[in-house]
C-alpha positions as CSV (number, residue, x, y, z in Angstrom):
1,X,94.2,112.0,85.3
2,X,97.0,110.5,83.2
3,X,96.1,107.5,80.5
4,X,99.4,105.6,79.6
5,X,98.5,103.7,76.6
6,X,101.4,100.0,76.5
7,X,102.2,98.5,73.5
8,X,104.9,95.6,73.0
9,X,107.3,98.1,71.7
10,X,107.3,101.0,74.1
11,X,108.2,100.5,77.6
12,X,108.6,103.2,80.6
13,X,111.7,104.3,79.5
14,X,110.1,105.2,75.6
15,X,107.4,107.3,78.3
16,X,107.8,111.0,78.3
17,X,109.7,112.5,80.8
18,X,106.6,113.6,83.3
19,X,104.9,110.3,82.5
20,X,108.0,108.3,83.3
21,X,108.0,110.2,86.8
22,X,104.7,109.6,87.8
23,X,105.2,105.5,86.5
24,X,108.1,105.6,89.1
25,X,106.6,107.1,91.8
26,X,103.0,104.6,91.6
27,X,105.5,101.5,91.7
28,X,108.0,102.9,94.3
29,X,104.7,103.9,96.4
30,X,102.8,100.4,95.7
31,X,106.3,98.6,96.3
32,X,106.3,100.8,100.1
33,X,103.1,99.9,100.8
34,X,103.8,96.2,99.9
35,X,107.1,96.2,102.1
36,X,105.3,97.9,105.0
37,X,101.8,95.7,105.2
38,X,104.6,92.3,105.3
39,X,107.0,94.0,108.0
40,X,103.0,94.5,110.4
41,X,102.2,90.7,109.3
42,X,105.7,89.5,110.3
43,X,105.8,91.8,113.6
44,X,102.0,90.3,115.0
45,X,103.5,87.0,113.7
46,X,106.4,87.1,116.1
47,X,104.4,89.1,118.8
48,X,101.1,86.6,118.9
49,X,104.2,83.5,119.4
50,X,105.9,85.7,122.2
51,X,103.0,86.5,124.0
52,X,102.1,82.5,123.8
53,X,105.5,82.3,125.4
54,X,104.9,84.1,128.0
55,X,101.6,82.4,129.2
56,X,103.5,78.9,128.7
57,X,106.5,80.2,131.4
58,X,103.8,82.3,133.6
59,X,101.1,79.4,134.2
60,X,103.7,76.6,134.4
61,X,106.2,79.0,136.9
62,X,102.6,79.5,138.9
63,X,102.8,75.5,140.1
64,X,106.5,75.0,140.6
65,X,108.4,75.7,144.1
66,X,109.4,78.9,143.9
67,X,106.7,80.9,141.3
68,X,108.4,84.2,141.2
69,X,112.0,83.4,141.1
70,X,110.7,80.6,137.9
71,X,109.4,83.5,135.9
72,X,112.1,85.8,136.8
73,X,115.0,83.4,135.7
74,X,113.1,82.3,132.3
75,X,111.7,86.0,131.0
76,X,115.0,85.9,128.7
77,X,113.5,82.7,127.0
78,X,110.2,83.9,126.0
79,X,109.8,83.9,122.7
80,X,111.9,80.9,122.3
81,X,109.9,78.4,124.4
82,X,106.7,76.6,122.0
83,X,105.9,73.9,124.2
84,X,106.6,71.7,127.9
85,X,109.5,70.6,126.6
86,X,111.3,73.8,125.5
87,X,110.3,74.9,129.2
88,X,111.6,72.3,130.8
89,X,115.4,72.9,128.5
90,X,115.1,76.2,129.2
91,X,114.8,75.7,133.3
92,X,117.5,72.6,133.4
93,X,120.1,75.3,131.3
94,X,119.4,78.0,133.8
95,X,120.1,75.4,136.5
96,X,123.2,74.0,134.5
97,X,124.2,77.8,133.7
98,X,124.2,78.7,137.8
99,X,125.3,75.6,139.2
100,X,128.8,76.6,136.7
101,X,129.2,79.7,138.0
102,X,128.7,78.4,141.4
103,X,131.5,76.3,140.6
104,X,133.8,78.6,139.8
105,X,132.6,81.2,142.5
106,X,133.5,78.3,145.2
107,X,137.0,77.7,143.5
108,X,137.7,81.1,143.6
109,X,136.4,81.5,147.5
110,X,139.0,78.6,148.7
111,X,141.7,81.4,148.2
112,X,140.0,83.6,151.2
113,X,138.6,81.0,153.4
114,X,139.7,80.5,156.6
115,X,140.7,76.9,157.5
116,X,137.1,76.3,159.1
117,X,136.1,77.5,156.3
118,X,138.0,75.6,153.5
119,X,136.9,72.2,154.4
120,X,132.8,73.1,154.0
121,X,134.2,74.9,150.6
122,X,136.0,72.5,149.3
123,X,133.5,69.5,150.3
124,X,131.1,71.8,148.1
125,X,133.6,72.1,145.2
126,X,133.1,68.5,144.6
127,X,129.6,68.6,145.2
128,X,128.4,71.2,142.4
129,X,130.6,69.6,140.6
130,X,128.5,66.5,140.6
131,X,125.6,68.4,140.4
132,X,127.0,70.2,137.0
133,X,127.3,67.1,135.1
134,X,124.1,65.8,136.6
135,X,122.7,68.7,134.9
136,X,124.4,68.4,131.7
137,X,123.4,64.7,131.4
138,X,120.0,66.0,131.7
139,X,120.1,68.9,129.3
140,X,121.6,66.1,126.6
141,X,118.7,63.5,127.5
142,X,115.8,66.5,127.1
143,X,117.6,67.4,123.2
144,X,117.2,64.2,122.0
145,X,114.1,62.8,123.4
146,X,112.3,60.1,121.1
147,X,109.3,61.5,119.6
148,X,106.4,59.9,118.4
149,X,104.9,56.2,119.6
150,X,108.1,55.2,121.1
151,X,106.6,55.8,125.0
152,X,109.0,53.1,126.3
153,X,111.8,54.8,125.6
154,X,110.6,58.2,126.1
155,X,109.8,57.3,129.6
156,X,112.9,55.8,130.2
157,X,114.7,58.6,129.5
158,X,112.7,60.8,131.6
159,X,113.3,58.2,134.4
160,X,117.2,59.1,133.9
161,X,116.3,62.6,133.6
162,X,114.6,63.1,137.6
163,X,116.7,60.6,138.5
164,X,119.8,63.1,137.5
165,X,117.9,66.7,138.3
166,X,117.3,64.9,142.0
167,X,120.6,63.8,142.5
168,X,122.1,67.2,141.4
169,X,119.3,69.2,144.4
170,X,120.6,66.6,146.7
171,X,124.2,67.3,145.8
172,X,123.2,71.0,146.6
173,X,121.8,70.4,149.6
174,X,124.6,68.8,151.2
175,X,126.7,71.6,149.9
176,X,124.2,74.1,151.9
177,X,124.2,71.7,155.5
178,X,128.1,71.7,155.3
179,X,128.1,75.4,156.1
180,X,125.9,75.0,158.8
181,X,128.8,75.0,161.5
182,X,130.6,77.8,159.3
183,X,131.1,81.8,160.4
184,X,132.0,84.8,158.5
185,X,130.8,86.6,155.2
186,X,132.0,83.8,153.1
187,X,129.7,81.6,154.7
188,X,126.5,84.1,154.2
189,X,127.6,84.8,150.5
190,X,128.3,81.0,149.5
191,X,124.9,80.1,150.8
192,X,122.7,82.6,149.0
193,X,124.0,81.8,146.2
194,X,123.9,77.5,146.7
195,X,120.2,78.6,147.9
196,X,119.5,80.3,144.4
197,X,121.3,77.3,142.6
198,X,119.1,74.8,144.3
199,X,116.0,76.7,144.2
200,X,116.0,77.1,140.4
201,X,117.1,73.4,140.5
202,X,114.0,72.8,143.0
203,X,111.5,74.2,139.9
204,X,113.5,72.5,137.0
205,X,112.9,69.1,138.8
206,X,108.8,70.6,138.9
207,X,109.1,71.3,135.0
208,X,110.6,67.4,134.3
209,X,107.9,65.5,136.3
210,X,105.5,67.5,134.4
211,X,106.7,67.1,131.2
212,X,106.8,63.1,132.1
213,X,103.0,63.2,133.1
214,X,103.4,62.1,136.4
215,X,102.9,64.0,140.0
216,X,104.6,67.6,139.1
217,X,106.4,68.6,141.9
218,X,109.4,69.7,143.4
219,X,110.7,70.1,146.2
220,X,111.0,72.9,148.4
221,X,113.8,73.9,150.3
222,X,112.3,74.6,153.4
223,X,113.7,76.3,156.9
224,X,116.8,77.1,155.0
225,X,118.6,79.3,156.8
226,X,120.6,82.5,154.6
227,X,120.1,85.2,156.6
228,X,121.5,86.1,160.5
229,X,119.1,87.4,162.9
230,X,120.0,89.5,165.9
231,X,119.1,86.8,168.4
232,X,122.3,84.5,166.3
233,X,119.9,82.2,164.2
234,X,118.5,82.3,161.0
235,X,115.3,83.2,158.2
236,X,114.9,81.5,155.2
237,X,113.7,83.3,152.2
238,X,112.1,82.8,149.2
C-alpha cells in the first residue's frame, strides 16, 4: 500500500510520477462515485414526486364523469401536477386546448358543408367560440387564486370559475343538439369530436367543484347520440 507523506511545500504535482497517478485516479474515482450517488438521489427525487402525481390524477379521475377518458387526457401532466389545484389547471387547459381546435376544425368544415349543413356549423362556430373564452377566463381565475385566509375572495372567484366552466358545457351542448336534424359524415365527425370537447369539459367542471369544497360533480352527457345504428338511430358512448 502506498504512504503519501503532505507537507505545505509539496503538492501532487512535486509527487512522483506513479504516485501522482494513483493520487489522480482515488480523486477521479471518489469524484465518480460522488457524481453517481447524487444523479440516484435526484432520479428517486423526481420519481417519488411523479409517482405522487400519478395517484393525485388516478383517484381524482376515478370520481369525475368520465374516469377513463380523465386519466387518459391528463397522463402528459403527471409529474407536473402537486396538488387540487394543479389538477384542476391542468383539466380546464385540456378543455381550453380542444375546445380551440374544435374551433378551428368547424371553421375549416364550413368550406365542405352542404347548406343543411352550414347553418348547424356555423351556429356552432359561435358557440365554441364562447365556450373558448369561457375557458380562458377560467384558466386566468385558477393562476391567480388568493391564497391564504382570504376565503371570501377565494370563493368568489371559484363562484366565477363554475359559473364560466358551466356556461362553456352548455355552449357545447347546444352546439351537439344543432346537429341533431343534420346528415352526412360531417355531421358524425363534428359530433365526436364536440362529444370529446364537452366530455373533458364535463370532468373539468368535477375537478373545480372539488377544488371549491362543495358537491364535486359534473355532469354527464347522457343519451348522446355519435354513432348510427342500422335501424337509423343512435348509441352514445363513453
Amino acid at each position: 500500500m502506498f504512504s503519501i507523506t503532505y507537507s505545505p511545500r509539496n503538492s501532487p504535482l512535486d509527487l512522483p510520477l506513479f504516485q501522482f497517478n494513483f493520487f489522480q485516479h482515488f480523486t477521479m474515482t471518489v469524484l465518480s462515485l460522488l457524481l453517481l450517488l447524487f444523479s440516484l438521489s435526484l432520479s428517486a427525487a423526481h420519481g417519488g414526486r411523479g409517482a405522487i402525481s400519478q395517484d393525485l390524477i388516478h383517484s381524482s379521475c376515478l370520481q369525475a364523469s368520465y374516469p377513463t377518458l380523465c386519466i387518459r387526457t391528463l397522463s402528459s401532466y403527471a409529474g407536473a401536477v402537486k396538488t387540487p389545484r394543479d389538477l384542476a389547471q391542468a383539466t380546464i387547459s385540456v378543455s381550453l386546448s380542444l375546445a380551440q381546435n374544435l374551433s378551428e376544425y368547424l371553421s375549416d368544415s364550413l368550406r365542405q358543408a352542404s347548406r343543411q349543413q352550414r347553418a348547424a356549423v356555423d351556429d356552432c362556430v359561435d358557440q365554441i367560440g364562447d365556450s373558448v373564452e369561457e375557458l380562458s377566463n377560467t384558466l386566468g381565475v385558477l393562476r391567480h387564486l388568493p391564497c391564504g385566509d382570504d376565503r371570501r375572495k377565494f370563493r368568489l372567484e371559484m363562484g366565477n370559475a363554475k359559473t364560466w366552466v358551466s356556461a362553456a358545457l352548455t355552449n357545447e351542448e347546444t352546439c351537439l343538439d344543432g346537429f341533431k336534424e343534420v346528415d352526412g359524415e360531417v355531421k358524425l365527425d363534428v359530433k365526436r369530436r364536440i362529444l370529446k370537447v364537452a366530455k373533458v369539459t364535463s370532468n373539468a367542471l368535477f375537478m373545480i367543484n372539488r377544488l371549491d369544497g362543495g358537491n364535486p360533480t359534473g355532469r354527464k352527457m347522457l343519451g348522446v347520440a355519435v354513432t348510427v345504428t342500422n335501424g337509423g338511430g343512435f348509441t352514445a358512448v363513453e
